[in-house]
FIPARO-175034 format. One line per 10 residues: number of its first residue (from 0); for each residue x, y, z of C-alpha. Coordinates in pm, 1 decimal, m for minus. Example, Ala and Ser with C-alpha at 12.3 -4.5 7.8 and 13.67 -1.06 7.14 Angstrom:
// FIPARO-175034
0	1230.0,m450.0,780.0 | 1367.0,m106.0,714.0
***
This chain:
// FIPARO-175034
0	1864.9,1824.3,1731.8 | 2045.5,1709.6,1437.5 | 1846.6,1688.7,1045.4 | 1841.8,1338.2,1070.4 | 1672.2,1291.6,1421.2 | 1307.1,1385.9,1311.1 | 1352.2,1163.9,969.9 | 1380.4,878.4,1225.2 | 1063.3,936.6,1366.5 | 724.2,767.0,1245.2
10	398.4,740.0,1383.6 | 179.5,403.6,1353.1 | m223.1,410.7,1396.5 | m565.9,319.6,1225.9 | m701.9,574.3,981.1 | m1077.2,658.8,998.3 | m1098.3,346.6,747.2 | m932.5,102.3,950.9 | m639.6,75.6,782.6 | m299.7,32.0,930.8
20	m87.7,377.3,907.8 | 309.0,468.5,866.1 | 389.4,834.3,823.5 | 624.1,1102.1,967.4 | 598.6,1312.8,1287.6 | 698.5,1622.6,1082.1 | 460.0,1581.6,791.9 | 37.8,1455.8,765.3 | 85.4,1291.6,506.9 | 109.9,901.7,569.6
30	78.9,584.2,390.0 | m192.2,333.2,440.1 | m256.3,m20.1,404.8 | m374.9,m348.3,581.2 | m189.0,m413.8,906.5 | m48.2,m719.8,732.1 | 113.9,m546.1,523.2 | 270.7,m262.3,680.0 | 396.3,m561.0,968.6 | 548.8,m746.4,618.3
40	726.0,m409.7,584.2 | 863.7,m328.9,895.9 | 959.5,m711.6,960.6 | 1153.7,m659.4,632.3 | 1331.2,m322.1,725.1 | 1412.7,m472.2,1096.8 | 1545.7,m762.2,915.2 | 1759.0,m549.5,637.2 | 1594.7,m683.1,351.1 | 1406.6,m316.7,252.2
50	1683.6,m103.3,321.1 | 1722.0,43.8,25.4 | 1416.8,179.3,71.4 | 1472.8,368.9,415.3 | 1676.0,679.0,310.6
***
């Protein structure tokens, strides 16, 4: 496996909350926020708007 393969992998979900999810497999930390806006997000990365902010 090369570094850059597990960067590429996120996991989605609901946190005990109910908020919408986005983190890494390789770390627990994740960032969360309404579903609407982490679908905003990933519309704009799929779309190339955000990314600069993908590294």
């Amino acid at each position: 496996m090369h570094d850059s393969e597990g960067a590429n992998c996120f996991r989605f979900g609901l946190d005990a909350d109910g908020k919408a999810y986005i983190g890494t497999t390789e770390s627990a930390a994740y960032v969360s926020d309404s579903i609407q806006a982490l679908r905003a997000l990933i519309s704009a990365v799929k779309a190339g708007a955000a990314d600069h902010l993908v590294a």
